[in-house]
N, C-alpha and C positions, 0 to 999 in steps of 0.2 A: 846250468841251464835254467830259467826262465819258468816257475810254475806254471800253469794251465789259468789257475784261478787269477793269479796277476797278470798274465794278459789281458782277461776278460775286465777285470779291474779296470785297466788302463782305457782299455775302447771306451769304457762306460763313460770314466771320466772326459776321456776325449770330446766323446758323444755329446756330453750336457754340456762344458766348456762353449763350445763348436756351437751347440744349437742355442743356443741365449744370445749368441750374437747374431745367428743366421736368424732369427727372429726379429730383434734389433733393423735387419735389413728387408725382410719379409714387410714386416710393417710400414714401412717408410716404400713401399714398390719398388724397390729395384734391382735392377738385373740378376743379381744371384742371391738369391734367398736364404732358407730356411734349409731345405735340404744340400745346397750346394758346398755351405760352409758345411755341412757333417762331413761330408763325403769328401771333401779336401782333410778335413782333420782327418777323422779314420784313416786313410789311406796314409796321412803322414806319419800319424801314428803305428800304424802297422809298420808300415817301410821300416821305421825308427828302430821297432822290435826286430826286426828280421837282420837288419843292419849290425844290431849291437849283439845277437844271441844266437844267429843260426849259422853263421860262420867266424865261429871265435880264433882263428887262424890267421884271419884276413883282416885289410884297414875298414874299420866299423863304418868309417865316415863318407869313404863312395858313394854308396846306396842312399844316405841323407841327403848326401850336397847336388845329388841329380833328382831331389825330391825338389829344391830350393828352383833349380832351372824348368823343371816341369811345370810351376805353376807359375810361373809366367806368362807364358802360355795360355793358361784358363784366365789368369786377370786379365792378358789382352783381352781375352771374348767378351768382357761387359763392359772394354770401355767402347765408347758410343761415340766414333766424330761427323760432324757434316761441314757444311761451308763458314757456319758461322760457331762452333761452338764445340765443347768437349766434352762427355759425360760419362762417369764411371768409375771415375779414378779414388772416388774414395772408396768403392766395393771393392776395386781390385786389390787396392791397398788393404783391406780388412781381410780376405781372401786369404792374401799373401800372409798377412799375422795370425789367420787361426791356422792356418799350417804350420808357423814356428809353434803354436798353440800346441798342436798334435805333436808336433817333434819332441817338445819337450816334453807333454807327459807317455812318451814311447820310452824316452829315458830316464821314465820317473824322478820327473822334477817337477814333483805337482805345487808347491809353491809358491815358483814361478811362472809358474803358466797358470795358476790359478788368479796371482794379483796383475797379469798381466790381459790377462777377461776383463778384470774391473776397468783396470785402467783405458782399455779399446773401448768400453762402452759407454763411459763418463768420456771421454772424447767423444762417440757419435751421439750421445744425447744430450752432453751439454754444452759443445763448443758454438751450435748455432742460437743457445739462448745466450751465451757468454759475449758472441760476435754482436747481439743488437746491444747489448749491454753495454757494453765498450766501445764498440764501433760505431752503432745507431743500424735502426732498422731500415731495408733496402731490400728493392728487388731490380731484377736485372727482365730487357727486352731489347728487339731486336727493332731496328730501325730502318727502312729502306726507302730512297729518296733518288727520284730521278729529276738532276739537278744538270743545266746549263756548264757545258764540259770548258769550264774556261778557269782563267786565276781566281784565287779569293773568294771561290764561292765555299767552299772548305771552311777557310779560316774564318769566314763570316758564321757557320753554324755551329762552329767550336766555341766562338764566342758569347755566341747564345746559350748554349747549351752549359757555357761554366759559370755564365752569370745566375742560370738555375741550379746551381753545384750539382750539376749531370755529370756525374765521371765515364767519359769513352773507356772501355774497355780493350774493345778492337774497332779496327774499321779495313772496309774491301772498295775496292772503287774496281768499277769495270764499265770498259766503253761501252755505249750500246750504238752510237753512230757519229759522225764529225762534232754533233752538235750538243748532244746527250749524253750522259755516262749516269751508271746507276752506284750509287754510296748506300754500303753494308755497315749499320753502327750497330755493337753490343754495347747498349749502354746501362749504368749501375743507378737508378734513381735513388734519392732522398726519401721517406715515408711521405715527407707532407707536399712533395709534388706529383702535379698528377698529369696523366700523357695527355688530357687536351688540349691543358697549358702548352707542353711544348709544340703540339701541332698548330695550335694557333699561332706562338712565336713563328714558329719554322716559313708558316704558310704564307707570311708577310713579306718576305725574303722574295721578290719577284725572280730569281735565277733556280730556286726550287720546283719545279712544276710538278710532282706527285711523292704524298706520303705517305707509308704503308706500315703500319707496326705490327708485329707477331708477338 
């Protein structure tokens, strides 16, 4: 059986594990913080203990592997969708990792769950300096255009839009009457353009008649 003091051990660990990232996330604002990842670790921590030491009769790994489906669950609840866009999935996804976080030091595998903290937070803090690095620097906006509901008007602003290396991300087209229809673009800009430019392009295009950026 399991000392008293190595349980408490273990939460502690968990605890600090768990809250170095939920801070990681606290600071950047989003949806699940600073307390949320404790309280997924701890819990998966506990479970872990309870799993491996309070029914030594029984298969240890039940109680775990319905920790594993539980949070799913709570990672759905931060991610964020609307009509144009998706948001959260890399909370949920860090969620989901400080509870292997907690599982593993419930089973006292502080090694691994200690280099695997590093390693989740050198991902969130340095993949978005790495991505302008490599990739080039970029921001993403949302584009809406109620454009003359006919052929080629489309493929006229695609073309525009790649001769300013605009990369469309998505795009929504919805009628709004025989004659009009309204275009949904998520578009990924270059650092050194900038949205006048394209609305000016855009606005030249006499089958465009209104343009809205968010």
């Amino acid at each position: 059986m399991i000392q008293e003091f190595e349980i408490i051990k273990r939460l502690i660990f968990s605890l600090i594990l768990s809250g170095i990232i939920g801070w990681e996330r606290e600071k950047e604002e989003k949806p699940a913080g600073f307390r949320t990842h404790i309280l997924v670790s701890l819990g998966a921590t506990l479970f872990m203990i309870v799993s491996a030491y309070a029914f030594p009769n029984t298969d240890p790994t039940r109680i775990a592997a319905q920790v594993v489906t539980g949070i799913g669950f709570i990672g759905a609840g931060t991610i964020l969708r609307n009509e144009h866009s998706v948001k959260g999935l890399t909370t949920a996804a860090s969620i989901w990792a400080v509870s292997g976080i907690g599982m593993a030091v419930g089973a006292g595998l502080y090694f691994p769950a200690f280099f695997t903290t590093l390693f989740i937070l050198a991902v969130l803090i340095l993949a978005t300096k790495l991505e302008k690095v490599f990739i080039g620097s970029h921001r993403d906006l949302i584009l809406k255009c109620k454009i003359e509901d006919k052929p080629g008007v489309i493929g006229e602003i695609g073309t525009i839009l790649g001769e300013l290396k605009v990369n469309i991300k998505q795009i929504g087209l919805n009628s709004i009457n025989e004659n009009i229809a309204e275009l949904n673009l998520i578009l990924r800009l270059p650092s050194k353009i900038k949205m006048e430019e394209i609305v000016e392009k855009l606005s030249k295009l006499s089958s465009v008649k209104e343009i809205d950026i968010i």
